[in-house]
Each structure stands twice: as structure tokens, then as C-alpha cells.
VMD Tcl script that builds the backbone (N, CA, C; Angstrom):
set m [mol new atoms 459]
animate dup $m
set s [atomselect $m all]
$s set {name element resname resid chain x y z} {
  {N N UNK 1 A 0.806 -1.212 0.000}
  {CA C UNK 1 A 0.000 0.000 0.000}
  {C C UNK 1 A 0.845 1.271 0.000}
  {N N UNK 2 A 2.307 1.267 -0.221}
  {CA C UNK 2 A 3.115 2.381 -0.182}
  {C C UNK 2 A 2.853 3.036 -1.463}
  {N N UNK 3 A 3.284 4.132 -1.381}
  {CA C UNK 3 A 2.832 5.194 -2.606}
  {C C UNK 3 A 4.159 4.855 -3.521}
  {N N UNK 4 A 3.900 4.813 -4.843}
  {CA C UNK 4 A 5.140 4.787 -5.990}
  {C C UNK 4 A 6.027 5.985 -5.523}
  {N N UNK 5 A 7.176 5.394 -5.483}
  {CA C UNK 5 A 8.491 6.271 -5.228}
  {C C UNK 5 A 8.933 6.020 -3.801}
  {N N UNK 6 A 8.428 5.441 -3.265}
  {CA C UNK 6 A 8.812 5.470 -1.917}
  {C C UNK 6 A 9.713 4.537 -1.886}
  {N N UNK 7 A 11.035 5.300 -0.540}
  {CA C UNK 7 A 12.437 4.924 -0.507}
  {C C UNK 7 A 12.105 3.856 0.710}
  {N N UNK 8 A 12.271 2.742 0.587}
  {CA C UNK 8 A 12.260 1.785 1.202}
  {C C UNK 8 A 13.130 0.990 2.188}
  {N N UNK 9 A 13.774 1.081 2.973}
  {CA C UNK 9 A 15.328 0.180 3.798}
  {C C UNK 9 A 15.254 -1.159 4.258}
  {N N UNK 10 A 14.879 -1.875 4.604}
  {CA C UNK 10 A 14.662 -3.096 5.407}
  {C C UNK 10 A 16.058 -3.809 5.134}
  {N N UNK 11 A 16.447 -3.965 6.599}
  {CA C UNK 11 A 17.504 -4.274 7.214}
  {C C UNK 11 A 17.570 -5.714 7.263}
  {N N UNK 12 A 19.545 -6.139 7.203}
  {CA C UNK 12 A 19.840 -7.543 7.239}
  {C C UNK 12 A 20.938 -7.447 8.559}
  {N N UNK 13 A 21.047 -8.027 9.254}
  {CA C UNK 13 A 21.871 -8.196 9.867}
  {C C UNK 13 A 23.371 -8.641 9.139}
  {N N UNK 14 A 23.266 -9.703 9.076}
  {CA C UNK 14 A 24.473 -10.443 8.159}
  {C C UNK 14 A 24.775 -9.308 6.758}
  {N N UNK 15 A 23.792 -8.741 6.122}
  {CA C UNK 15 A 23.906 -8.420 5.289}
  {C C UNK 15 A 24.655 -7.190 5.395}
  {N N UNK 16 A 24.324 -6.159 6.434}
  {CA C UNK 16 A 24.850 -5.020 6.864}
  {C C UNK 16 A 26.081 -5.336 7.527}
  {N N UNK 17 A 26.059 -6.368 7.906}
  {CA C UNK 17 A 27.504 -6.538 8.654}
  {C C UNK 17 A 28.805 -6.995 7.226}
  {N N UNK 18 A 28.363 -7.495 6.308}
  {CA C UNK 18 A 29.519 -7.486 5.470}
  {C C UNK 18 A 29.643 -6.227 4.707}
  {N N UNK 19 A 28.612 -5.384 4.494}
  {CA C UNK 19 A 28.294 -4.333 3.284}
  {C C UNK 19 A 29.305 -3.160 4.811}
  {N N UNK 20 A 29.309 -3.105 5.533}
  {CA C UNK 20 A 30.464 -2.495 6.881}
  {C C UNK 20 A 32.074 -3.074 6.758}
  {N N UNK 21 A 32.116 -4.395 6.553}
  {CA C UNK 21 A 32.947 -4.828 6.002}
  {C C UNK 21 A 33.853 -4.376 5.361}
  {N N UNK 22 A 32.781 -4.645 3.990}
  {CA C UNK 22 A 33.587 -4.354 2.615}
  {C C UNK 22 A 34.071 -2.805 2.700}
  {N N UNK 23 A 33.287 -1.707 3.125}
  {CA C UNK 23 A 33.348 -0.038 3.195}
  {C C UNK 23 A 34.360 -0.084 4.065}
  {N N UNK 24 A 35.114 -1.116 5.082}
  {CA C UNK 24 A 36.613 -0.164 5.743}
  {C C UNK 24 A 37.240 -0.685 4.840}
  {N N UNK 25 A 37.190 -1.555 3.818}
  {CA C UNK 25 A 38.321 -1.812 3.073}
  {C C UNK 25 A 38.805 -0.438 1.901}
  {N N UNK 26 A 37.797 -0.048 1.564}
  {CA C UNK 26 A 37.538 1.336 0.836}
  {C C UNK 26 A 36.998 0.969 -0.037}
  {N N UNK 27 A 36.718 -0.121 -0.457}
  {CA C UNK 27 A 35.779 -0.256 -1.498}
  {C C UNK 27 A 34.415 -0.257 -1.702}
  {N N UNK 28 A 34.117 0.551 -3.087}
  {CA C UNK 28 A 32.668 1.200 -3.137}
  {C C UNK 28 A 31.797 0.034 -2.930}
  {N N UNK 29 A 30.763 -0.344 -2.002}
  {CA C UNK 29 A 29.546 -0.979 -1.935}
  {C C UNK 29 A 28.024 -0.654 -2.853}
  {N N UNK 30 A 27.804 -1.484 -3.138}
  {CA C UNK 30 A 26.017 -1.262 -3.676}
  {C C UNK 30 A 25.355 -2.412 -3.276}
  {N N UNK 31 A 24.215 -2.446 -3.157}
  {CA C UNK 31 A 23.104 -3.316 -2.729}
  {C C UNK 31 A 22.254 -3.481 -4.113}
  {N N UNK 32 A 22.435 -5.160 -4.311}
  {CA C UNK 32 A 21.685 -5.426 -5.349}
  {C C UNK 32 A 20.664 -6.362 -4.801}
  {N N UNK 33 A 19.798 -6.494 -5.633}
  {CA C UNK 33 A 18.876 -7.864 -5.365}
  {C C UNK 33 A 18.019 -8.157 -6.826}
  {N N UNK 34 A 17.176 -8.755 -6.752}
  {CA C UNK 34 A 16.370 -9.297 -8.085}
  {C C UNK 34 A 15.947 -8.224 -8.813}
  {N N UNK 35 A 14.860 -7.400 -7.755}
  {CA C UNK 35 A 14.905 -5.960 -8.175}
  {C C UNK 35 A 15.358 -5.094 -8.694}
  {N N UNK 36 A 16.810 -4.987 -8.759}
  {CA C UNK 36 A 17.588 -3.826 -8.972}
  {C C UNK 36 A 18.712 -4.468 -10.226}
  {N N UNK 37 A 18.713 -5.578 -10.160}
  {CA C UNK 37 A 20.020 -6.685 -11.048}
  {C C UNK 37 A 20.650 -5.665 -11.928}
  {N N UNK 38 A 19.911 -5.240 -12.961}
  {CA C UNK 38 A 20.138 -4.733 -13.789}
  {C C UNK 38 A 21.169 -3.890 -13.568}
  {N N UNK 39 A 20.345 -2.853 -12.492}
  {CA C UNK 39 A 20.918 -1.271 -12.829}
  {C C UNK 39 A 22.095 -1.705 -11.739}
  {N N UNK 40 A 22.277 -2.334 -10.595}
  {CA C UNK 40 A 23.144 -2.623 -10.362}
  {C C UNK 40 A 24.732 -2.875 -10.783}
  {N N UNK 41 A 24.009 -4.065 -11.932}
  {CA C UNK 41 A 25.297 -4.219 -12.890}
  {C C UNK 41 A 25.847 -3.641 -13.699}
  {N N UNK 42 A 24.822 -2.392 -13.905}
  {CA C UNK 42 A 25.668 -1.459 -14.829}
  {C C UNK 42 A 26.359 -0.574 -14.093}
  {N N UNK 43 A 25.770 0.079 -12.831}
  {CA C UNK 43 A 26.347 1.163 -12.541}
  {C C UNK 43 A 28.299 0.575 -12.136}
  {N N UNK 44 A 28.217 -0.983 -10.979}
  {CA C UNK 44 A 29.041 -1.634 -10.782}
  {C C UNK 44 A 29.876 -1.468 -11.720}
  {N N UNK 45 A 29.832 -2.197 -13.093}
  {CA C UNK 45 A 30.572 -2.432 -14.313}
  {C C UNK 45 A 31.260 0.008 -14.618}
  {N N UNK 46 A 30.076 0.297 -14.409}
  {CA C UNK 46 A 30.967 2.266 -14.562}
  {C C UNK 46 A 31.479 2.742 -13.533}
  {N N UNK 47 A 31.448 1.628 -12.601}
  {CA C UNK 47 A 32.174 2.597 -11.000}
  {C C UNK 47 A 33.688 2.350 -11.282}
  {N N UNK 48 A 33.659 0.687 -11.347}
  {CA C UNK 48 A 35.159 -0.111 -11.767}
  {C C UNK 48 A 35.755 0.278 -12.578}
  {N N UNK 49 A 35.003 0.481 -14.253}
  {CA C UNK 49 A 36.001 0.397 -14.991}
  {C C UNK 49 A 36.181 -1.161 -15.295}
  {N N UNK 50 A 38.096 -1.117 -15.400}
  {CA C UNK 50 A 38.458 -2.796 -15.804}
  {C C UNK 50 A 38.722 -3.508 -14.477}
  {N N UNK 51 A 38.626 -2.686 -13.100}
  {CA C UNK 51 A 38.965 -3.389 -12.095}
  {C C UNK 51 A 37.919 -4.606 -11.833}
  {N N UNK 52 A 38.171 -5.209 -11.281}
  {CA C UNK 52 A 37.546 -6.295 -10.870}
  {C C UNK 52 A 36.063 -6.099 -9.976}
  {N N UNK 53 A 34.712 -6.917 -10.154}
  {CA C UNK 53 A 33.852 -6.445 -9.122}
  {C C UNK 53 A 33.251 -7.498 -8.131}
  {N N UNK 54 A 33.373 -7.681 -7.118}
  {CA C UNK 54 A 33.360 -8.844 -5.729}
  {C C UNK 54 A 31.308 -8.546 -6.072}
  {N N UNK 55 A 30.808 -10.189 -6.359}
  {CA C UNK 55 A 29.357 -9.976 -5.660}
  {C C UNK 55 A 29.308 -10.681 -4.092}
  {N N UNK 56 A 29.005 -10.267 -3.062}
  {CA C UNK 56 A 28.833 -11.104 -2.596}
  {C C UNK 56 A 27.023 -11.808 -1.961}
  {N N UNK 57 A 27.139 -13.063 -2.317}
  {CA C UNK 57 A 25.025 -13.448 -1.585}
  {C C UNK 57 A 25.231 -13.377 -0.476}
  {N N UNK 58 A 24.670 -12.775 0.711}
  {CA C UNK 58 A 25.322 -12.651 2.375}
  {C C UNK 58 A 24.746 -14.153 2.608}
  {N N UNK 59 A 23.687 -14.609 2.303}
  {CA C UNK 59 A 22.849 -15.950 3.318}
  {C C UNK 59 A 22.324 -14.522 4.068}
  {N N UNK 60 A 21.672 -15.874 5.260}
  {CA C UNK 60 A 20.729 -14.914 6.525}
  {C C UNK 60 A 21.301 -15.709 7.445}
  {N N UNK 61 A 21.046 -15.668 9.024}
  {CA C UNK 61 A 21.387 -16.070 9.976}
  {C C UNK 61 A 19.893 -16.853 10.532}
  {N N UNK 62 A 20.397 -17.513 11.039}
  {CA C UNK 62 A 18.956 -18.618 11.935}
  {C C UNK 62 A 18.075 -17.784 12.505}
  {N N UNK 63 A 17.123 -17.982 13.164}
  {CA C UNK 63 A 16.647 -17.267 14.490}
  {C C UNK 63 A 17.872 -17.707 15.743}
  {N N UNK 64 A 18.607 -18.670 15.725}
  {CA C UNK 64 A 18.618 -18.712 16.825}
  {C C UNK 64 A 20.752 -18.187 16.385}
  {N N UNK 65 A 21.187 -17.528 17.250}
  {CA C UNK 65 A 22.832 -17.821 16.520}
  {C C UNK 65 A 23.538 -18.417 16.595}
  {N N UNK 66 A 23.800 -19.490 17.800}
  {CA C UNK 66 A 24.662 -20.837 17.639}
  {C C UNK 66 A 24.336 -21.732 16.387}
  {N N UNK 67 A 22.757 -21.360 15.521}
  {CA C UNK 67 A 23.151 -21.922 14.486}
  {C C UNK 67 A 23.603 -21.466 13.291}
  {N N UNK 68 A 24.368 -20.312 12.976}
  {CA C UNK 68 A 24.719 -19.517 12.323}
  {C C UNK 68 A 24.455 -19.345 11.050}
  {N N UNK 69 A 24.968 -19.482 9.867}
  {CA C UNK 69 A 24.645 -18.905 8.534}
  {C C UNK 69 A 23.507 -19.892 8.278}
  {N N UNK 70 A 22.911 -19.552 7.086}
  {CA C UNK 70 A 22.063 -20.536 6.608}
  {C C UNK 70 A 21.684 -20.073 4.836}
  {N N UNK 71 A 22.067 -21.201 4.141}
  {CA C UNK 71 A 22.178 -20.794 2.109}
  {C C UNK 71 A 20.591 -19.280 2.375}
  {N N UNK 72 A 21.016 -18.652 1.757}
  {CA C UNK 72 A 19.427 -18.104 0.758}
  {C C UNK 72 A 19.452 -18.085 -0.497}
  {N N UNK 73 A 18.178 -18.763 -0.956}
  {CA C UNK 73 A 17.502 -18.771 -2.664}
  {C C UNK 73 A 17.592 -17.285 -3.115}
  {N N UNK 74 A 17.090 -16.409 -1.977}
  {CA C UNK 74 A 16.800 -15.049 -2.661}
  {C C UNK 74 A 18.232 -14.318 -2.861}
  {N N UNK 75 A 19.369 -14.287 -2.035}
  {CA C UNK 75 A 20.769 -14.025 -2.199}
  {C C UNK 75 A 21.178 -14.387 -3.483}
  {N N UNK 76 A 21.320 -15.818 -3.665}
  {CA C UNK 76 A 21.936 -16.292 -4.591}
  {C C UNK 76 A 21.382 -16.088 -5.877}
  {N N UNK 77 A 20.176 -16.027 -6.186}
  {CA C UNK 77 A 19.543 -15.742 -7.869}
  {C C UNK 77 A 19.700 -14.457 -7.784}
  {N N UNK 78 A 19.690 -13.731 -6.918}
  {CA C UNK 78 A 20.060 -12.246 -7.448}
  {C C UNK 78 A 21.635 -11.976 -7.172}
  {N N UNK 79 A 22.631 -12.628 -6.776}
  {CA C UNK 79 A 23.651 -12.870 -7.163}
  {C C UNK 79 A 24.226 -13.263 -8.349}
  {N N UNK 80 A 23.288 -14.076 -8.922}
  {CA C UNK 80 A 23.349 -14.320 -10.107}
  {C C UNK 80 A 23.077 -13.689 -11.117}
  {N N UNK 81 A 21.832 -13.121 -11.025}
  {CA C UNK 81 A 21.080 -11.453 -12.197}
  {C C UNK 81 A 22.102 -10.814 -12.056}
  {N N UNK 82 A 22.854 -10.123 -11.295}
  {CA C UNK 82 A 24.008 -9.074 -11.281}
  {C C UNK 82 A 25.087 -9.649 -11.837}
  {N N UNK 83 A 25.393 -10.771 -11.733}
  {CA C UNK 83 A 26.734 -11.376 -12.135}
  {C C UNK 83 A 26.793 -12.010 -13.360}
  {N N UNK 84 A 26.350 -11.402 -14.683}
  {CA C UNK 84 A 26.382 -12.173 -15.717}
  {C C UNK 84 A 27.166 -10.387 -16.418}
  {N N UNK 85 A 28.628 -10.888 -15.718}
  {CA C UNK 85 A 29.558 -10.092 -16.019}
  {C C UNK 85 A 30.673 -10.493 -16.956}
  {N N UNK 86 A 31.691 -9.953 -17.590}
  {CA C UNK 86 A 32.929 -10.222 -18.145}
  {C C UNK 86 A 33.997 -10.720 -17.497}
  {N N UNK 87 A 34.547 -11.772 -17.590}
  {CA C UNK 87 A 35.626 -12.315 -16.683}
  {C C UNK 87 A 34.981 -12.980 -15.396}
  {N N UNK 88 A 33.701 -13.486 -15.546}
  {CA C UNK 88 A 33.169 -13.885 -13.935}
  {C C UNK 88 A 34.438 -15.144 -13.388}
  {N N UNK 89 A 34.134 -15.127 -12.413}
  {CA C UNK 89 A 34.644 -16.276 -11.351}
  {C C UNK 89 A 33.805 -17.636 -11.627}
  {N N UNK 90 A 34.434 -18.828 -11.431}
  {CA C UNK 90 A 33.821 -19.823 -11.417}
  {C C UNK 90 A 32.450 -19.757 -10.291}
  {N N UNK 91 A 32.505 -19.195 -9.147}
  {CA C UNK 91 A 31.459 -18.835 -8.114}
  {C C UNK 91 A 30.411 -18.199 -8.861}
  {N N UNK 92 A 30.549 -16.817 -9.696}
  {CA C UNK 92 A 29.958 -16.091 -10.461}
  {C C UNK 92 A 28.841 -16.792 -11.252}
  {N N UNK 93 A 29.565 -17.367 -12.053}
  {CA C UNK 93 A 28.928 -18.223 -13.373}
  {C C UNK 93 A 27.934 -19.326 -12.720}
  {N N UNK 94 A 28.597 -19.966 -11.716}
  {CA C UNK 94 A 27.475 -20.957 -10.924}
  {C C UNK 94 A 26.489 -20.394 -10.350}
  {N N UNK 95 A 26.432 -19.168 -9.921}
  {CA C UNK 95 A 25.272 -18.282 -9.546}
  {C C UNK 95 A 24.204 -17.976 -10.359}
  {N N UNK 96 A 25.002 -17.400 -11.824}
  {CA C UNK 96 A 24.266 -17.024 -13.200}
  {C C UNK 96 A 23.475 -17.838 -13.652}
  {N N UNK 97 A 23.740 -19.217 -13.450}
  {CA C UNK 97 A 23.552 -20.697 -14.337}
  {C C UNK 97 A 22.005 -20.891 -12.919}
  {N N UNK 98 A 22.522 -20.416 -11.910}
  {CA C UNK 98 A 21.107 -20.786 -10.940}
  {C C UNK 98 A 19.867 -19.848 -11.667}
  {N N UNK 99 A 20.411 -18.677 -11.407}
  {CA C UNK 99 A 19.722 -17.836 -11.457}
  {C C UNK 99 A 18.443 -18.281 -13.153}
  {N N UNK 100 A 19.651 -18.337 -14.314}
  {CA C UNK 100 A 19.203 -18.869 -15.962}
  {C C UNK 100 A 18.235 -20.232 -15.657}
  {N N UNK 101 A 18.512 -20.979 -14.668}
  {CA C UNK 101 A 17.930 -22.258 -14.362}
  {C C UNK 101 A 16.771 -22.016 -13.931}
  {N N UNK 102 A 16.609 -20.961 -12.854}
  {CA C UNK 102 A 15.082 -20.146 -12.321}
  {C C UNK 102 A 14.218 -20.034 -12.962}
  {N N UNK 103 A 14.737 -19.348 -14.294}
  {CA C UNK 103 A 13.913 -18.362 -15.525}
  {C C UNK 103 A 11.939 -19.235 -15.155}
  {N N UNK 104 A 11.498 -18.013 -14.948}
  {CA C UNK 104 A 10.192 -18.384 -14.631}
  {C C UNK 104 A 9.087 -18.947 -13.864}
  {N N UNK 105 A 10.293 -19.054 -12.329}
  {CA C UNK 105 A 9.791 -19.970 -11.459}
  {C C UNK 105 A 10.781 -19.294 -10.107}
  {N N UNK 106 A 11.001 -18.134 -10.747}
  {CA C UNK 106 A 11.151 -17.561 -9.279}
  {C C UNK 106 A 10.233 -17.180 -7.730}
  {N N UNK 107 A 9.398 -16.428 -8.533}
  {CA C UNK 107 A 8.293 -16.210 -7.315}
  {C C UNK 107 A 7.929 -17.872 -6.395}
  {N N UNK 108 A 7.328 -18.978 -7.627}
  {CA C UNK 108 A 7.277 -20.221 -7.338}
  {C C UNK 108 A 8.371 -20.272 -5.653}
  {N N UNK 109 A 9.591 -20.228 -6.291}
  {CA C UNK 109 A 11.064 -20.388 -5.844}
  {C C UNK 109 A 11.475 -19.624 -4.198}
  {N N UNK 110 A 10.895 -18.212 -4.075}
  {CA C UNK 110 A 11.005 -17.587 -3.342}
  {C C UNK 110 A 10.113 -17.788 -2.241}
  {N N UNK 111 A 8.546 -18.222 -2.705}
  {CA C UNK 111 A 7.652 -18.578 -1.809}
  {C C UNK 111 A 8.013 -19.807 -1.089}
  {N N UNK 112 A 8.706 -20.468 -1.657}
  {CA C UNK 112 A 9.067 -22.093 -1.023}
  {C C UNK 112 A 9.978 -21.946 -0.326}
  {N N UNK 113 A 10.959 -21.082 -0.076}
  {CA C UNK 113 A 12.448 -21.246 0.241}
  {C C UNK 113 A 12.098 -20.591 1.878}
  {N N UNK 114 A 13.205 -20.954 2.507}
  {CA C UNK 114 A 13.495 -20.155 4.045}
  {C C UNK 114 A 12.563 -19.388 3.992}
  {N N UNK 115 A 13.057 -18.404 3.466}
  {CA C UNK 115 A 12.651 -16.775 3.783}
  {C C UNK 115 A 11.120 -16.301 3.171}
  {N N UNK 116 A 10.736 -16.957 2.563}
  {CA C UNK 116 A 9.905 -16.992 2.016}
  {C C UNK 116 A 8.606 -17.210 3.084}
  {N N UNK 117 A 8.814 -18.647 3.281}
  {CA C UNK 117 A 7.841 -19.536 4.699}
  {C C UNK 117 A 7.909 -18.340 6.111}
  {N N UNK 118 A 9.207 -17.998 6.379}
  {CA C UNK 118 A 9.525 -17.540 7.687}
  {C C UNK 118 A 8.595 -16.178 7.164}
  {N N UNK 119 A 8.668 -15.234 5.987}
  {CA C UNK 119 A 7.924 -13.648 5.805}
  {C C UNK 119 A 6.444 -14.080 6.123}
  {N N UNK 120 A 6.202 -15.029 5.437}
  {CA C UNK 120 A 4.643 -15.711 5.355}
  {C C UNK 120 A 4.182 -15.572 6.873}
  {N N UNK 121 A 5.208 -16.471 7.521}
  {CA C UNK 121 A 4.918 -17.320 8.824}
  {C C UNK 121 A 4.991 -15.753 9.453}
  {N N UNK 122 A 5.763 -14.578 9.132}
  {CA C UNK 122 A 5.290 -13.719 10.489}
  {C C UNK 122 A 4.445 -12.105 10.255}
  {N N UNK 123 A 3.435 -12.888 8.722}
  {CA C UNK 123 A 2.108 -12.146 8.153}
  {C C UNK 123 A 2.737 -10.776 7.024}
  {N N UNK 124 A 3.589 -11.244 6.691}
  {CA C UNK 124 A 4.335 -10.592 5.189}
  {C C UNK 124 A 4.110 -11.301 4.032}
  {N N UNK 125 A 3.385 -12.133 3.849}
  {CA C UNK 125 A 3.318 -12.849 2.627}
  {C C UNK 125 A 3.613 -12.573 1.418}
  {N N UNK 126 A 3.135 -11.108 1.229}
  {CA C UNK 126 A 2.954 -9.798 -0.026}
  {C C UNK 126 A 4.776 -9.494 -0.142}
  {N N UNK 127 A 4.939 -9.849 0.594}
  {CA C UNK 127 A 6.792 -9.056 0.426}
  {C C UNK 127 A 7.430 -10.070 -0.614}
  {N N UNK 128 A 6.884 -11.467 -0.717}
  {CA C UNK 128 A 7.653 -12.595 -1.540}
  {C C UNK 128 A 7.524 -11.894 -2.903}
  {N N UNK 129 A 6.221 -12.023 -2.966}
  {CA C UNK 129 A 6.108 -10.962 -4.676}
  {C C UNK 129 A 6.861 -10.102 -4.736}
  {N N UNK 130 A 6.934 -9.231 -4.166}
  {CA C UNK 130 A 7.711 -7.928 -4.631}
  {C C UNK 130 A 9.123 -8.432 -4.567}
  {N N UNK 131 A 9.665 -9.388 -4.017}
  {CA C UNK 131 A 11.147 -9.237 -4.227}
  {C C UNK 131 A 11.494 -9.931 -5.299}
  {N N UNK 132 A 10.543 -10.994 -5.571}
  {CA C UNK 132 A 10.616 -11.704 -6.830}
  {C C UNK 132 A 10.734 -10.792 -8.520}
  {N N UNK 133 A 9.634 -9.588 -8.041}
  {CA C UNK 133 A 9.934 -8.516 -9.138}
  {C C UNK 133 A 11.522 -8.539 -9.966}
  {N N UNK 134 A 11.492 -8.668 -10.901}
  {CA C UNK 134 A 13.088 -9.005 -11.775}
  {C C UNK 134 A 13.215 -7.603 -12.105}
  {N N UNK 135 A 14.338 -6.470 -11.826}
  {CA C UNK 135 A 14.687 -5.407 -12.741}
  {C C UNK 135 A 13.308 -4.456 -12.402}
  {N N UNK 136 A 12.533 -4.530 -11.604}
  {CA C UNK 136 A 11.462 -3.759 -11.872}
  {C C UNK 136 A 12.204 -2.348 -11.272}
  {N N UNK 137 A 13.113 -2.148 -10.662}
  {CA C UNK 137 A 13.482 -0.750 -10.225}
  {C C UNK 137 A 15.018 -0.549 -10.638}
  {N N UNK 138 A 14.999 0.948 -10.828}
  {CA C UNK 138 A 16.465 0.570 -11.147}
  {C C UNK 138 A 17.188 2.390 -10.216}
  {N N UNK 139 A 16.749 2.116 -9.042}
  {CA C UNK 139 A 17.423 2.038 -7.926}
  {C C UNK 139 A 18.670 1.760 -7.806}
  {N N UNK 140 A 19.734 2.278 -7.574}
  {CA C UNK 140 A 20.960 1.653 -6.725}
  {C C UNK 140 A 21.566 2.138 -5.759}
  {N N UNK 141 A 21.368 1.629 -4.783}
  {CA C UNK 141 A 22.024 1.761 -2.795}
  {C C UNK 141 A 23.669 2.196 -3.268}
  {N N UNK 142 A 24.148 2.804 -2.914}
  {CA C UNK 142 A 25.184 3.484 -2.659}
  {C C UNK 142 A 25.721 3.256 -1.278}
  {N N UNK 143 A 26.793 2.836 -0.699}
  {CA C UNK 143 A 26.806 2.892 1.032}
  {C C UNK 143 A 27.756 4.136 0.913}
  {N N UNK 144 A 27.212 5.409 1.782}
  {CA C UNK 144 A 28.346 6.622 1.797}
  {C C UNK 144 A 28.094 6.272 3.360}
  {N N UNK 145 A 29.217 6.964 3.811}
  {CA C UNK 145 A 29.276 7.105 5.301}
  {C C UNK 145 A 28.747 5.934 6.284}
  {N N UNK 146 A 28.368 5.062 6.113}
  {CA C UNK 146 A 27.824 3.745 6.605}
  {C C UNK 146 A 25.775 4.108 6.751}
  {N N UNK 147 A 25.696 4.528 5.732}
  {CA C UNK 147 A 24.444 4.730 5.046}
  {C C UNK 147 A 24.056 4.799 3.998}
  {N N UNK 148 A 23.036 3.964 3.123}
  {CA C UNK 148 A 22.957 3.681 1.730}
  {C C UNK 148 A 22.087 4.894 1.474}
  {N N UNK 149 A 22.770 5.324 0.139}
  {CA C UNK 149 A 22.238 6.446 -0.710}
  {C C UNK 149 A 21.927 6.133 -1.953}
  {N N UNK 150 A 20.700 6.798 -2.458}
  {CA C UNK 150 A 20.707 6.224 -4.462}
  {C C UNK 150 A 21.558 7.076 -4.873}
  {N N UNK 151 A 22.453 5.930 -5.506}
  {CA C UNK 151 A 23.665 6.657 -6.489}
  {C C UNK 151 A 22.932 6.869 -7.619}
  {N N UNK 152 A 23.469 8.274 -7.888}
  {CA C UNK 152 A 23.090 9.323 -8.920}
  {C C UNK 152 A 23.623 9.219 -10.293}
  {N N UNK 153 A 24.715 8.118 -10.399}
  {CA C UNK 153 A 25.716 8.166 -11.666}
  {C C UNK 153 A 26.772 9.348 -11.612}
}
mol reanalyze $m
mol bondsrecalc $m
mol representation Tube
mol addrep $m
């Protein structure tokens, strides 16, 4: 029920903790997901240049934390939409090949998986759709100062 245009945040733990990470190393961060693949990969591919560009899928963490990481479907296929780059990594390409393997059975994919059951299970159901959205925004998170901004180009 949010109005078109509205700037949206919803927080990862794991996810924010590497995207903190990566920013003391000095390197520029962006936040991609299914949503954004696209514009992601382009802006990525004009920030670099010929340098090299790290994706990383964070996973999520359990509810509980002695059991620590745990795979995500939704990480990894949009790891994959972004990463159908030049020179990928063998990691890269196995992401891409998930993601190409999806084609059409994502939402399917997203509703079934972890995160999917757990949004359902705590009366978000509506959020599976929207993340399933492929490219529908082309948005890109910027992390300045240890706060994501839409980069402007």
C-alpha cells in the first residue's frame, strides 16, 4: 500500500555486517537484489572500470545464533542477475547458471524457500512478490558514510 516512489530500507543483519565490512576496506559498496540486477550491474561495471567487481550473496542467519549462517535462494539468484559479467569467477557463473535455471519460477522459488515460509509465517506474505519482481526498479544503494544512498551516476 506504499505510494510509488517510496524509498524503502529493510535491514539484514548479516547483510549489513559485510556491506560495513567491505566499506573499511575502501571499497565502493552497492546493494543489489532481483529488483535492482540490472541497474546494479551497470552502474558496478561504470564505477570499476576494468577493475575487478566482488558480488557477494550474504545468506541470513537462523533465528537462533549458535546456528549460524544458513544458504538463501533469494541471495543467490540475485547474485546471479548481477553477475552475468565479463571475466566472472567460477562462483559467479554458478550463480548465473542458478539464477538462468530459475527463468520463470522464481516467485514459485522464493515462496518455497526459508525466507519466504519464515515472511509468510510472520504475516508478510505480499513481500515474496515484490522481491521476486526481476529489474522492476532501477534504484541503486550506494553505502556513503555507513548509510545507503541512491547513487546518482
Amino acid at each position: 500500500d506504499l505510494p510509488a516512489g517510496t524509498f524503502l530500507g529493510i535491514s539484514s543483519l548479516n547483510g549489513g555486517s559485510l556491506c560495513a565490512a567491505a566499506a573499511a576496506t575502501g571499497r565502493t559498496v552497492l546493494a543489489g537484489c532481483l529488483r535492482n540486477a540490472a541497474a546494479v550491474r551497470a552502474a558496478a561495471r561504470r564505477i570499476a572500470a576494468d577493475a575487478p567487481i566482488g558480488v557477494v550473496p550474504a545468506g541470513e542467519r537462523w533465528n537462533a545464533p549458535e546456528e549460524g549462517l544458513r544458504p538463501s535462494v533469494e541471495d543467490l539468484l540475485g547474485a546471479g542477475a548481477i553477475a552475468s559479467l565479463p571475466g566472472r569467477s567460477p562462483e559467479s557463473e554458478l550463480a548465473a547458471a542458478a539464477y538462468a535455471g530459475a527463468a520463470g519460477r522464481i516467485g514459485e522459488l522464493l515462496a518455497g524457500c526459508g525466507t519466504g515460509r519464515e515472511l509468510a509465517g510472520r504475516g508478510v506474505p505480499a513481500d515474496v512478490p515484490l522481491a521476486a519482481e526481476v529489474d522492476s526498479t532501477d534504484v541503486v544503494p550506494i553505502l556513503v558514510n555507513g548509510v545507503f544512498e541512491k547513487w546518482t551516476g
